[in-house]
NUTORMAR-933718 format. One record per residue: residue in one letter; y, z, x of N, C-alpha, C in turn. Coordinates in steps of 0.05 Angstrom, whole numbers, padded with zeros to 5 digits, always signed. Example, Ala and Ser with C-alpha at 12.3 -4.5 7.8 and 13.67 -1.06 7.14 Angstrom:
BEGIN
A-00114+00156+00264-00090+00156+00246-00066+00156+00264;S-00045+00142+00257-00021+00143+00273+00001+00157+00258;
This chain:
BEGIN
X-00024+00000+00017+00000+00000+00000+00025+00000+00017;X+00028+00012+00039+00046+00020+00051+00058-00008+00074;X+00029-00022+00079+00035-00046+00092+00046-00072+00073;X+00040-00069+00047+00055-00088+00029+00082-00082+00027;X+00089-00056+00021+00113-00045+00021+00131-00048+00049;X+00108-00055+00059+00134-00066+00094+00139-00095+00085;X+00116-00106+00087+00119-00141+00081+00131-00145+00069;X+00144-00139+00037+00154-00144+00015+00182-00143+00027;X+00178-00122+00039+00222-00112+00061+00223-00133+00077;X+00201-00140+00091+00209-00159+00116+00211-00185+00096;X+00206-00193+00074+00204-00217+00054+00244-00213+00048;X+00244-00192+00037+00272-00191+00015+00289-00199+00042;X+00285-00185+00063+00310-00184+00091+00315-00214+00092;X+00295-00228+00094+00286-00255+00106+00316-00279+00095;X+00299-00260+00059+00315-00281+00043+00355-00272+00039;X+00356-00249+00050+00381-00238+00049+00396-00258+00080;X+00386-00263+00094+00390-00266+00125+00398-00299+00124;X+00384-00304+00102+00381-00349+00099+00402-00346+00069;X+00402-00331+00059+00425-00325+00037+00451-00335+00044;X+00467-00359+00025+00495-00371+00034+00515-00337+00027;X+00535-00334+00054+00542-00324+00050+00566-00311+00024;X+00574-00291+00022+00590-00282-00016+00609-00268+00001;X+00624-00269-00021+00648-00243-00019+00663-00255+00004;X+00675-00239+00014+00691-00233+00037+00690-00259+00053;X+00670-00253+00069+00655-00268+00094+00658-00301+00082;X+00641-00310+00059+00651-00339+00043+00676-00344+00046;X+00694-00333+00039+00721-00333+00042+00729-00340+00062;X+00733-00325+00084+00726-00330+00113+00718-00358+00115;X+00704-00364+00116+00685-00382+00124+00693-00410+00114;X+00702-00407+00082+00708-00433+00067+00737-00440+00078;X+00753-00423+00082+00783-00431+00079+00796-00440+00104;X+00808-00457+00107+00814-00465+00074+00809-00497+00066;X+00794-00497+00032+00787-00521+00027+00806-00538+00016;X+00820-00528+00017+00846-00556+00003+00873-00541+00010;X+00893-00556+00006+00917-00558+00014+00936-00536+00013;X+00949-00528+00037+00958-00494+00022+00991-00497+00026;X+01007-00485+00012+01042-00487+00000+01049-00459+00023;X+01067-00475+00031+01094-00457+00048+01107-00454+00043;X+01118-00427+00026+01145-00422+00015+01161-00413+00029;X+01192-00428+00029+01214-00421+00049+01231-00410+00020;X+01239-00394+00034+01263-00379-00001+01293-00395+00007;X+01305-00404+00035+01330-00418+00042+01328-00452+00039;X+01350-00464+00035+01358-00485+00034+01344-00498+00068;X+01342-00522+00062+01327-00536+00085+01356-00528+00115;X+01348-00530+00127+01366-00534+00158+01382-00505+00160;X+01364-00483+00153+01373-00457+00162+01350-00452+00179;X+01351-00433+00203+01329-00424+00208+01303-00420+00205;X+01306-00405+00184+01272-00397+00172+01260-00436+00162;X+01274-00442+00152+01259-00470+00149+01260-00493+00173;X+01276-00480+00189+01268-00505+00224+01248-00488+00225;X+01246-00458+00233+01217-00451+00245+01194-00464+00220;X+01188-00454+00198+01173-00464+00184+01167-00493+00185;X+01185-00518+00192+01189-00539+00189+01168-00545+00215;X+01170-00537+00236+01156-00537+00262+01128-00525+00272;X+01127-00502+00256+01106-00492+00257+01078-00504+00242;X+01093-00528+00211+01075-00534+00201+01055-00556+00199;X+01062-00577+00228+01049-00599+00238+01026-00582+00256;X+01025-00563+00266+01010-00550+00292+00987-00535+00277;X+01010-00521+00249+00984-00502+00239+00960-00523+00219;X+00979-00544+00210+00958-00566+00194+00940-00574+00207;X+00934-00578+00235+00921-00591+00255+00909-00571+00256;X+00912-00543+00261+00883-00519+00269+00876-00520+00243;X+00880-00514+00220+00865-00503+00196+00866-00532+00180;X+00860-00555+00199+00852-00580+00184+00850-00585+00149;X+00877-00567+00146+00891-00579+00121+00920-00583+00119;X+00929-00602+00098+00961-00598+00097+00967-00584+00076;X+00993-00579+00097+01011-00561+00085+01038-00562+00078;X+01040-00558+00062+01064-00569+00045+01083-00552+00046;X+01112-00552+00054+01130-00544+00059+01149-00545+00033;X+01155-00516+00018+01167-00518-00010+01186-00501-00003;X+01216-00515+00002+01241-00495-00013+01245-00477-00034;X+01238-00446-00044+01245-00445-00067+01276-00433-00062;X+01296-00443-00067+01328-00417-00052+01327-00410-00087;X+01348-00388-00074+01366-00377-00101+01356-00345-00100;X+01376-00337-00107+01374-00297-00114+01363-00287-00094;X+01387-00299-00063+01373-00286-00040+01349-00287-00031;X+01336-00309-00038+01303-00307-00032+01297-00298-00043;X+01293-00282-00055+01283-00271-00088+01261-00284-00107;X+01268-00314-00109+01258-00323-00122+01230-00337-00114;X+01231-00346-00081+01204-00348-00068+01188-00324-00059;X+01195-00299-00056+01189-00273-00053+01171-00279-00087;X+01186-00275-00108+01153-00275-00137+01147-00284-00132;X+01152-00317-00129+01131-00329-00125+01104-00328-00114;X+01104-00326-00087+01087-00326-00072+01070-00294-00082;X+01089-00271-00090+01071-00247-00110+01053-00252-00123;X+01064-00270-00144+01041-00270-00169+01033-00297-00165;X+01022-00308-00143+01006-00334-00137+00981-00317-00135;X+00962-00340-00139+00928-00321-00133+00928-00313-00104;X+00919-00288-00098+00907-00275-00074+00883-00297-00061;X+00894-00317-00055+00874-00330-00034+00879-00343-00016;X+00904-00350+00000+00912-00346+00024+00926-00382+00020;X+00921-00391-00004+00936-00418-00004+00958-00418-00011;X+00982-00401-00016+01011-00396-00015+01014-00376+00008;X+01033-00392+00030+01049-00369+00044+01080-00366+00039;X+01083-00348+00048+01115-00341+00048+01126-00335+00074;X+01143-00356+00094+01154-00352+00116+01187-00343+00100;X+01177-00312+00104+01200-00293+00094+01223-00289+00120;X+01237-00270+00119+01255-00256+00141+01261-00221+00139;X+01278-00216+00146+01295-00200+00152+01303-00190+00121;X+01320-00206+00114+01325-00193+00090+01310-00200+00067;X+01291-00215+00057+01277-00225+00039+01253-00209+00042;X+01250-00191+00059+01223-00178+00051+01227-00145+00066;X+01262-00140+00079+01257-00113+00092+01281-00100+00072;X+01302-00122+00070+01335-00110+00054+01330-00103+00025;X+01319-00140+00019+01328-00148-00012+01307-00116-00036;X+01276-00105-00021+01262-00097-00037+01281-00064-00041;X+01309-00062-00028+01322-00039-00034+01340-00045-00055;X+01361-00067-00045+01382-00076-00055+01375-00087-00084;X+01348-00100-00091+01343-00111-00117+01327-00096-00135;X+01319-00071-00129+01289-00057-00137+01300-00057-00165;X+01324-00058-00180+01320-00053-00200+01312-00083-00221;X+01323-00101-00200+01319-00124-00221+01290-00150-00214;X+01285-00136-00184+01264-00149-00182+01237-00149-00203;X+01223-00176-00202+01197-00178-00221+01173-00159-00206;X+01177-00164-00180+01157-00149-00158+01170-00126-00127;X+01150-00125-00127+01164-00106-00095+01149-00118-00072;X+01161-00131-00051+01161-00143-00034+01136-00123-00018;X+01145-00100-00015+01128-00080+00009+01100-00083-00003;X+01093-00071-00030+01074-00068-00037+01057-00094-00049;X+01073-00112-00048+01064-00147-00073+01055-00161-00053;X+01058-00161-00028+01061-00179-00002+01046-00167+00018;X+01027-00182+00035+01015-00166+00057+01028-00192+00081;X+01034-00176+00097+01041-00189+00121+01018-00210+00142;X+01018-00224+00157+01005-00231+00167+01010-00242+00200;X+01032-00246+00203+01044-00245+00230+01077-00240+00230;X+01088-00233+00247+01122-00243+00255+01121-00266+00269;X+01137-00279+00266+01142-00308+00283+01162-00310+00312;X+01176-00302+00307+01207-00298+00324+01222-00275+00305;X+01247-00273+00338+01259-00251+00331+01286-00265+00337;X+01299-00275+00329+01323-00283+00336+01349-00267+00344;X+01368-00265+00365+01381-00246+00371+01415-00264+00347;X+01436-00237+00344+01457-00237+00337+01476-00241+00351;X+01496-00253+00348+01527-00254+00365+01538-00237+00352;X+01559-00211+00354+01585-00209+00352+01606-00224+00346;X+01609-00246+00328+01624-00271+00332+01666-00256+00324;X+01685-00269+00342+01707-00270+00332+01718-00292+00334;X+01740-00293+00312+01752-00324+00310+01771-00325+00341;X+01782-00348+00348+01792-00362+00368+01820-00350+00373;X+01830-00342+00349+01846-00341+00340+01863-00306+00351;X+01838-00295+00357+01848-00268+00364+01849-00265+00390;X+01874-00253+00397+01877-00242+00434+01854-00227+00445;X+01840-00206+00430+01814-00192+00445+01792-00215+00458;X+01779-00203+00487+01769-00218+00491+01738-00205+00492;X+01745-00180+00492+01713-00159+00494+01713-00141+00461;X+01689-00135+00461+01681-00119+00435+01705-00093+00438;X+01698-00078+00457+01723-00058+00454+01748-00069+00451;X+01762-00083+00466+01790-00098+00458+01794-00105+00432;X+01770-00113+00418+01772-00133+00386+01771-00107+00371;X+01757-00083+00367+01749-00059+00357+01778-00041+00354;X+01797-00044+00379+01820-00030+00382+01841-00051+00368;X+01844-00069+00379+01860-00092+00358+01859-00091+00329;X+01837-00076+00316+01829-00076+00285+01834-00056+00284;X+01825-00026+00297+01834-00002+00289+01861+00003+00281;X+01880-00012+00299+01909-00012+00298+01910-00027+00271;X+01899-00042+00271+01917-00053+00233+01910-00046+00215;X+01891-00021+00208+01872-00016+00186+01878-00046+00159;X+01845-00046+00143+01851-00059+00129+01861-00085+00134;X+01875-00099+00153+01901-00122+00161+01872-00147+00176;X+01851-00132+00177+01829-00163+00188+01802-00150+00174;X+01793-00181+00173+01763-00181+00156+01738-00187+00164;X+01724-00191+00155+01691-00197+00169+01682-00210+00137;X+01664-00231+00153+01649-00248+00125+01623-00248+00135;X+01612-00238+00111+01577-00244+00107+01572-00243+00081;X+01545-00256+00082+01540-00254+00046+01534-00221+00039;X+01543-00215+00022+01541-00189+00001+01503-00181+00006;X+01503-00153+00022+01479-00143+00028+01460-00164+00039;X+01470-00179+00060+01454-00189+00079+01451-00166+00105;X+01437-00170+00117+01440-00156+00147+01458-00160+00163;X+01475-00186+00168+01501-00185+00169+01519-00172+00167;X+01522-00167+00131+01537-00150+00116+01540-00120+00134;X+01508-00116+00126+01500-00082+00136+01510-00079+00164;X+01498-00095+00185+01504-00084+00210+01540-00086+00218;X+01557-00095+00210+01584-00093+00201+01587-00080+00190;X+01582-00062+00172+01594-00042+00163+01579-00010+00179;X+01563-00015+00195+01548+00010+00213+01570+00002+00236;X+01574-00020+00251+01594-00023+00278+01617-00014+00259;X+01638-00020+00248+01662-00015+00238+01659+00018+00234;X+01641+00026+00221+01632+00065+00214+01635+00077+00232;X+01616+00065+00258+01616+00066+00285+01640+00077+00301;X+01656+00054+00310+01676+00051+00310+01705+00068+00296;X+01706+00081+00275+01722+00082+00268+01745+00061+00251;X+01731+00035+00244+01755+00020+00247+01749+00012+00208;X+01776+00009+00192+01777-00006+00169+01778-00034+00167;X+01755-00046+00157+01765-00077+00155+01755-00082+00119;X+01755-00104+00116+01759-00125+00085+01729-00145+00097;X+01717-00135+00081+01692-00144+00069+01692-00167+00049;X+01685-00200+00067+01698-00239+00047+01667-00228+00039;X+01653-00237+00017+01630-00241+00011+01627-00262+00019;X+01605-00284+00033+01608-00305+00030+01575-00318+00028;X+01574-00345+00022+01543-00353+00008+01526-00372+00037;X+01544-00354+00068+01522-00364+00089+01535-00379+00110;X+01521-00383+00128+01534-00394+00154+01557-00423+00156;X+01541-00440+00137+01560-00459+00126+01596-00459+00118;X+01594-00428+00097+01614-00430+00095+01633-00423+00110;X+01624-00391+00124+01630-00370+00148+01639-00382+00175;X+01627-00408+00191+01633-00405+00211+01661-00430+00217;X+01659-00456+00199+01689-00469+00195+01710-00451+00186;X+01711-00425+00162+01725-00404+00170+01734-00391+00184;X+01712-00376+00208+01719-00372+00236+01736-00386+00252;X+01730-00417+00257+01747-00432+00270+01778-00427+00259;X+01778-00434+00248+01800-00443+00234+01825-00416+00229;X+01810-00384+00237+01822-00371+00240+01828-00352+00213;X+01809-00369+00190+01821-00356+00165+01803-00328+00158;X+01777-00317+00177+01772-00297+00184+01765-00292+00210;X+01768-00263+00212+01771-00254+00237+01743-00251+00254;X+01722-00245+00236+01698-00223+00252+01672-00240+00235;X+01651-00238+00244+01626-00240+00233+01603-00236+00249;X+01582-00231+00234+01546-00225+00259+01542-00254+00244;X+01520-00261+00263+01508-00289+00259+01493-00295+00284;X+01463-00316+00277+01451-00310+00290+01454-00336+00320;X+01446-00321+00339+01447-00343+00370+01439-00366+00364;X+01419-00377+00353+01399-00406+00351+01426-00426+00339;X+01448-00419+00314+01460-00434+00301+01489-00431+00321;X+01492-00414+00335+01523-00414+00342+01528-00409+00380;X+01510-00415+00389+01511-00422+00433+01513-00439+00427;X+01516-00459+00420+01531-00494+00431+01561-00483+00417;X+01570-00467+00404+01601-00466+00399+01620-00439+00413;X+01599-00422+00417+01600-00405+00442+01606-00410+00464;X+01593-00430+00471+01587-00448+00500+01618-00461+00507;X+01623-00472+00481+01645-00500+00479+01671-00480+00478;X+01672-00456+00479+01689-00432+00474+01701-00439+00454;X+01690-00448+00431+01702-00455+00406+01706-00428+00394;X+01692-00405+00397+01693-00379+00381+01681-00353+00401;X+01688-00338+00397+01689-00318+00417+01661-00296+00409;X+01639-00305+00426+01616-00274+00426+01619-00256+00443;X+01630-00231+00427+01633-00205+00433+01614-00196+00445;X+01586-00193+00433+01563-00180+00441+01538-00195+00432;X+01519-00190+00435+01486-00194+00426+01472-00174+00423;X+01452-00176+00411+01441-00152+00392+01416-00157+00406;X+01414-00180+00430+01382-00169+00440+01377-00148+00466;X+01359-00137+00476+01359-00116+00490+01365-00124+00518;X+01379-00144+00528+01374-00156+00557+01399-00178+00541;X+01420-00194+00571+01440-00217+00569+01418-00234+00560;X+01427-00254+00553+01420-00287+00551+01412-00293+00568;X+01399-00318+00572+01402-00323+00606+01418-00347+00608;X+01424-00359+00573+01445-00381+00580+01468-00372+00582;X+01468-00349+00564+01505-00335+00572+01508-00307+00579;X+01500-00302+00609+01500-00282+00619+01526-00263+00625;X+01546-00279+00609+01566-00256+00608+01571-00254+00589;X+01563-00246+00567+01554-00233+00543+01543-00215+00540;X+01562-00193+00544+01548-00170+00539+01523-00156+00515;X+01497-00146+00522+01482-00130+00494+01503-00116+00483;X+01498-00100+00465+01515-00088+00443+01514-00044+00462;X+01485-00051+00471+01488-00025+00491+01510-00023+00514;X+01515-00042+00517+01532-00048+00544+01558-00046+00530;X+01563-00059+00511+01592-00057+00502+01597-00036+00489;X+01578-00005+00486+01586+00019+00483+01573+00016+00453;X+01559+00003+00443+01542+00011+00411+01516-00001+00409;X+01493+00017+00428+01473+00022+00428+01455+00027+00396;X+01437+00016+00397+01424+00023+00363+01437+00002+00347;X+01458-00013+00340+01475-00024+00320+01467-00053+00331;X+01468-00067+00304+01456-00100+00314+01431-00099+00309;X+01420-00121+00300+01393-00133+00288+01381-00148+00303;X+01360-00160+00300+01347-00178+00319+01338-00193+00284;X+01340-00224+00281+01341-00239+00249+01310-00251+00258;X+01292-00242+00250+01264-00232+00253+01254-00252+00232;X+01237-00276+00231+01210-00285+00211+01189-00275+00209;X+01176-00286+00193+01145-00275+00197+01133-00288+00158;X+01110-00294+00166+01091-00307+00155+01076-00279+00137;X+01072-00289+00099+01061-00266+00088+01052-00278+00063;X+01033-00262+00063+01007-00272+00030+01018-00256+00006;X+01001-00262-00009+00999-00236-00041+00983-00220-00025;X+00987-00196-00032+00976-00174-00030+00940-00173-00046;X+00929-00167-00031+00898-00171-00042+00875-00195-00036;X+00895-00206-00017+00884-00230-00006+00868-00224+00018;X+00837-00233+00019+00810-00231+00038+00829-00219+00064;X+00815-00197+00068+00824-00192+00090+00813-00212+00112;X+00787-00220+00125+00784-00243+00131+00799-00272+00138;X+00804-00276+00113+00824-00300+00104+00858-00291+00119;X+00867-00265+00109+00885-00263+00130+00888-00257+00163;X+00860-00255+00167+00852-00259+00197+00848-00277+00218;X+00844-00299+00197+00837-00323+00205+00866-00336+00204;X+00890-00330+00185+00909-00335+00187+00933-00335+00212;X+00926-00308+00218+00942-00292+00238+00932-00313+00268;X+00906-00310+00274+00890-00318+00299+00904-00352+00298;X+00908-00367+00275+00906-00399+00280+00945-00403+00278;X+00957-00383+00269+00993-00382+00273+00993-00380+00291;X+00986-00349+00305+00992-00340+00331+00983-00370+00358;X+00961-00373+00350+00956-00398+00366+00974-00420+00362;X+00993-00427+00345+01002-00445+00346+01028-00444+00349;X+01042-00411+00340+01064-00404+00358+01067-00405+00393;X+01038-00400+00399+01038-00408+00432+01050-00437+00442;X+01031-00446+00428+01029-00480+00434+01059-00487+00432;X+01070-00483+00410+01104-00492+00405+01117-00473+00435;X+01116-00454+00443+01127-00434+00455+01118-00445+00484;X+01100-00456+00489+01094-00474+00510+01101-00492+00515;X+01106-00513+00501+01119-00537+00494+01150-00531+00509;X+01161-00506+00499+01196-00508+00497+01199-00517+00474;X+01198-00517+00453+01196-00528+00425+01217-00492+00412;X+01215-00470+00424+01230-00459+00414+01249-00451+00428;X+01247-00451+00453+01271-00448+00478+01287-00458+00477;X+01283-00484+00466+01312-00505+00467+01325-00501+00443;X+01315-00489+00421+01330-00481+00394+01335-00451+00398;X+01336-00432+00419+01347-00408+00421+01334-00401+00407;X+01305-00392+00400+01291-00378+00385+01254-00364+00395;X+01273-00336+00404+01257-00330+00426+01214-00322+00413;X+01206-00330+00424+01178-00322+00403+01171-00292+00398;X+01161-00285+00383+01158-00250+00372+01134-00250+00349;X+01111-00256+00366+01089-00249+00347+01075-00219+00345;X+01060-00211+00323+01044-00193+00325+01017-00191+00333;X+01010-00159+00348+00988-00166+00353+00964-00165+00330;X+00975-00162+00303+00949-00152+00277+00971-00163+00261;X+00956-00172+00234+00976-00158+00212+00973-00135+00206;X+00959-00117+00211+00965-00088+00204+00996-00074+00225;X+00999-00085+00249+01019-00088+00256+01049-00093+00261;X+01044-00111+00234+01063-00133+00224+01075-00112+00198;X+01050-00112+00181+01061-00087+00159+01084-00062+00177;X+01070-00054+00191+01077-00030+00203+01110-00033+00209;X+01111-00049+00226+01136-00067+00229+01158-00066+00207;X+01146-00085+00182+01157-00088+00160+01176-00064+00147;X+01156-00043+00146+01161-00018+00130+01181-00004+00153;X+01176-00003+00178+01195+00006+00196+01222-00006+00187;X+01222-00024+00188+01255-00045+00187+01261-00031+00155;X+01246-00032+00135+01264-00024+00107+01267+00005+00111;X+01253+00020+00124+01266+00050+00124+01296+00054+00137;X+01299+00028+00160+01321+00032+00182+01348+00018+00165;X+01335-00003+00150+01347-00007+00128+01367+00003+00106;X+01353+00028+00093+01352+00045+00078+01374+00072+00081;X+01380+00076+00102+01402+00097+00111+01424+00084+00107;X+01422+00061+00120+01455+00042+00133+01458+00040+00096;X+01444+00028+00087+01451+00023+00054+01464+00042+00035;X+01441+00069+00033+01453+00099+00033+01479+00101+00039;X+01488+00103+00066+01510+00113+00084+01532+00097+00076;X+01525+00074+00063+01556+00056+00062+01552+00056+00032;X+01538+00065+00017+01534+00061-00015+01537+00032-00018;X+01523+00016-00015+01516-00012-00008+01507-00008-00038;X+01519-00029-00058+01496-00039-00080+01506-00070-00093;X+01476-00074-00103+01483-00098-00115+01493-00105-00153;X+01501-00115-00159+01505-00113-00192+01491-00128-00206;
């Protein structure tokens, strides 16, 4: 009896062992079988959609499917943030989110959002970390952050700064100015387009904005960078001071991507994700494919990582918002 009762185990194992794989592992294994959507939440020819735009010939080629590159803009990213929520959990919608579309907006919108970014969204890599300028218009005699900081203290109120309304822009301007001591006038404005022919032109004074869109006007000394928000100079404009050097250590952002699913999606499936990005963030990052666009590479080593990350940035988030009673209507 006891020797049938083995045989019968060594029979069931046999057929468990030649069994097509289920669950999880299938998943794994199948994906992906057809074509998977890239959601960018910005208008084409901003950042997040050049990186996305670049990343998605390299990643189609490893995971030998295409991938379709979908604008959704409007309500701050907001609106590709649901999206990509309440898409099925199976790794064929991503969301190449940022900075504020998945660390700011889930404070600033919680009341009107459909979903919550932290908890609706599982991360799966960071892409790049893009550093900030200090930008001042042409137009002003300061030529260093302290000089521009004392020039404004003296006029309370009398100069302004433009960013869109609760961007990270917004925020880290109103933490330097707190900083500082200094009163300025808060332009709302709807993004780099409109902000930086403003700048020139002198009709505002101050703005953050990120390196990749504004060293060729830096360069041309069309507009004046005060500081950078990454931890080390440039190495194209090494007299540009970090923001530690110009006396405000901690203050300044680094305008950060990163690649993310619905929440509940194969862990697997987001493993396989992470391993064939990360590989193809190399390859571009080897190339010079992001060197020459000022966009330094910044992957993770997990998405459990990446989460970690995530939730770090909205807590750091979360004070500066607090502290300035930052809200949206």
């Amino acid at each position: 009896m006891l020797q049938k009762t083995r045989v019968l185990l060594l029979s069931v194992a046999a057929v468990l062992a030649t069994a097509p794989a289920t669950g999880a592992q299938s998943d794994a294994q199948g994906y992906p079988a057809r074509p998977i959507r890239m959601v960018i939440p910005f208008a084409p020819g901003g950042a997040t959609d050049i990186i996305a735009r670049i990343l998605e010939p390299k990643l189609s080629k490893r995971l030998g499917q295409q991938i379709v590159v979908d604008n959704r803009t409007g309500a701050a990213g907001n609106i590709a943030v649901e999206l990509t929520a309440q898409a099925q959990p199976d790794g064929y919608t991503l969301l190449v989110g940022n900075i504020s579309t998945n660390s700011i907006n889930p404070i600033l919108f919680a009341r009107t959002m459909k979903v919550n970014a932290l908890k609706d969204l599982s991360g799966v890599t960071k892409l790049v970390a893009i550093p900030n300028f200090i930008l001042g218009s042409p137009k002003l005699p300061a030529n260093t952050l302290k000089e521009a900081l004392e020039y404004a203290k003296a006029r309370p109120g009398q100069l302004n700064f433009q960013a869109p309304l609760g961007s990270y822009s917004h925020l880290d301007m109103l933490a330097l100015t707190a900083a500082a001591g200094v009163k300025m006038v808060h332009l709302p404005s709807k993004g780099a387009g409109e902000t930086l022919p403003a700048l020139l032109r002198g009709d505002i004074h101050f703005t953050e904005s990120n390196v990749a869109s504004n060293i060729g006007a830096v360069r041309a000394g069309q507009i004046k960078a005060y500081a950078v928000t990454s931890e080390t100079r440039l190495v194209d404009l090494p007299n540009v001071p970090t923001m530690a050097e110009a006396g405000y250590p901690g203050i300044g952002s680094l305008n950060w991507n990163g690649v993310f699913v619905r929440a509940g999606t194969p862990k697997p499936v987001i493993a396989k994700l992470h391993r064939e990005i990360v590989a193809a963030m190399k390859e571009l990052d080897a190339e010079g494919m992001l060197t020459k666009r000022a966009i330094p590479l910044s992957i993770s080593e997990s998405p459990a990582e990446f989460d970690a990350y995530v939730l770090s940035e909205n807590k750091r988030w979360l004070k500066i918002i607090q502290d300035n009673n930052v809200k949206i209507d």
